[in-house]
C-alpha positions as CSV (number, residue, x, y, z in Angstrom):
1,X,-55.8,12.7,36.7
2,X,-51.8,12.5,37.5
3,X,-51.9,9.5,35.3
4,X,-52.1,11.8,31.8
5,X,-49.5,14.3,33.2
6,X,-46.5,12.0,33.3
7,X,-47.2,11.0,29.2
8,X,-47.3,14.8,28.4
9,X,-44.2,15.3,30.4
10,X,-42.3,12.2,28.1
11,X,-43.8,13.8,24.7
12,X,-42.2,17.3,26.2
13,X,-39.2,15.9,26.8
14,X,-38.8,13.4,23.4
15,X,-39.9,16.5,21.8
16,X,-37.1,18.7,22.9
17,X,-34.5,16.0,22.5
18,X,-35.6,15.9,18.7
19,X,-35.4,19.8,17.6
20,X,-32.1,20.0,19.9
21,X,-30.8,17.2,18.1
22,X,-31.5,18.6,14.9
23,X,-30.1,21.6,15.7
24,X,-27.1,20.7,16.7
25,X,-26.2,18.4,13.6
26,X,-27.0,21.4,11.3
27,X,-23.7,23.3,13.6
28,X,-20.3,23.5,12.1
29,X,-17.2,21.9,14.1
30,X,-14.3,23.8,14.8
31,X,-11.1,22.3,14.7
32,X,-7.1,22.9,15.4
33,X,-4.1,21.1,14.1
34,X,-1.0,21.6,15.7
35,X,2.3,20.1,14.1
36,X,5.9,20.9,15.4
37,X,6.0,25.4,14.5
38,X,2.9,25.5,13.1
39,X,-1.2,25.7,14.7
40,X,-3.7,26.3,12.1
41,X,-7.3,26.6,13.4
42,X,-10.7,25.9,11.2
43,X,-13.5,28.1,12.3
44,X,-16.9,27.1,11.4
45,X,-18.3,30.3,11.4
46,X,-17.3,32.2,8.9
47,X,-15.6,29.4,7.4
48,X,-12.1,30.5,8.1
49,X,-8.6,29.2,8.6
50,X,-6.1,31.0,10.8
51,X,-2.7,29.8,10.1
52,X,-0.2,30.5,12.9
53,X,3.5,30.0,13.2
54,X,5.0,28.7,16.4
55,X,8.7,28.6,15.9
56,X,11.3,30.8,15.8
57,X,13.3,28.8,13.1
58,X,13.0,30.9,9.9
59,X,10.7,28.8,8.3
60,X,7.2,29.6,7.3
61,X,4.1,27.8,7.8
62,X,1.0,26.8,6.1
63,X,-1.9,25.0,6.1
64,X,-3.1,22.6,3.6
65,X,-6.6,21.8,3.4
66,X,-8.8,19.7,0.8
67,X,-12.8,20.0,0.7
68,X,-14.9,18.7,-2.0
69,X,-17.5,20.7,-3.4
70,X,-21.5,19.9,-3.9
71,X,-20.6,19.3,-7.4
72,X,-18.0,16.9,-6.7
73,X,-15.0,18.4,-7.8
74,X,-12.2,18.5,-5.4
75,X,-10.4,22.2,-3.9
76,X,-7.1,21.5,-2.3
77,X,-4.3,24.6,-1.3
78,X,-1.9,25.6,0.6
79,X,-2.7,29.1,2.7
80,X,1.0,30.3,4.0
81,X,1.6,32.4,6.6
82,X,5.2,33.9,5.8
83,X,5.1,37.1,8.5
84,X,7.2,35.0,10.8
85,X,7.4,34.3,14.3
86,X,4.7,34.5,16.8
87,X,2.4,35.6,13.8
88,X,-0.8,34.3,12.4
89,X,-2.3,34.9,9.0
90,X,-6.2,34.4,8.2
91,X,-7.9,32.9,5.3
92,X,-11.5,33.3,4.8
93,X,-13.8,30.8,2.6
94,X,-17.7,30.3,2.1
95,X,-17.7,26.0,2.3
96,X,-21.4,24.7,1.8
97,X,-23.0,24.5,5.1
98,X,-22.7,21.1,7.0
99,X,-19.9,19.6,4.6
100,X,-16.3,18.4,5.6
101,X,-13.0,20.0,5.5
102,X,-9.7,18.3,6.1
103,X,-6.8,20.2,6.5
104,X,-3.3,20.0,8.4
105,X,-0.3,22.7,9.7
106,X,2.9,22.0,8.0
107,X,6.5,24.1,7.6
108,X,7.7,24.9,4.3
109,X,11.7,23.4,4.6
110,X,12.4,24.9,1.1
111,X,13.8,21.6,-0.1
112,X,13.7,18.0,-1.6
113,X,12.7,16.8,2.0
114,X,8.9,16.1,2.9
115,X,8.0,19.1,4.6
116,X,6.3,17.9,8.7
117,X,2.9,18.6,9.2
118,X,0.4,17.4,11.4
119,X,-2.1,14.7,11.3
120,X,-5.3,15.5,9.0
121,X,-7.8,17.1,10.7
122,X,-11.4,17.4,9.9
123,X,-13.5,20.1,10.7
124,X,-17.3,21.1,9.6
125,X,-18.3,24.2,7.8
């Protein structure tokens, strides 16, 4: 009778590889990006953005983020943190569960330059 213990224990196991899997591709995905005086971190739950600045240089920061929405049009911002130094400023949202966000953390130079920012991140809401 060992013989119809060792197919249970494979169903078991195939079984709880399927509902973990689907599970865990229903979960968000946090996400930081980090360019030079500015972090800006993407938290899945609760869909928020938390846009920090890093530098003591008198600029402020800000995070840009684009997401399109289930009816396909796009939303793309800038979220600024202006408090300064050592400061963080956060943005809440309410993105459609499972779809992508891409944002990056830049510094506002105030001037005809491209502002730096980091590479584009994705995260999942």
């Amino acid at each position: 009778m060992t013989w119809l213990k060792r197919p249970l224990v494979v169903t078991a196991t195939t079984a709880a590889v399927l509902v973990g899997t689907g599970g865990a591709a229903q979960a968000g995905t946090d996400r930081v990006a980090t360019g030079p005086g500015a972090k800006v971190t993407f938290t899945s739950y609760g869909d928020s953005f938390k846009v920090c600045d890093t530098e003591t240089d008198g600029f402020n920061v800000y995070n840009e983020y684009k997401y399109i929405r289930k009816d396909g049009s796009l939303q793309h911002d800038n979220e600024y943190n202006g408090l300064g130094s050592g400061t963080c400023a956060t943005y809440d949202h309410n993105f459609g569960e499972g779809r992508s966000v891409t944002f990056r953390a830049c510094v506002d130079l105030l001037g005809p330059i491209p502002d730096p920012c980091s590479v584009w991140v994705v995260g999942v809401a």
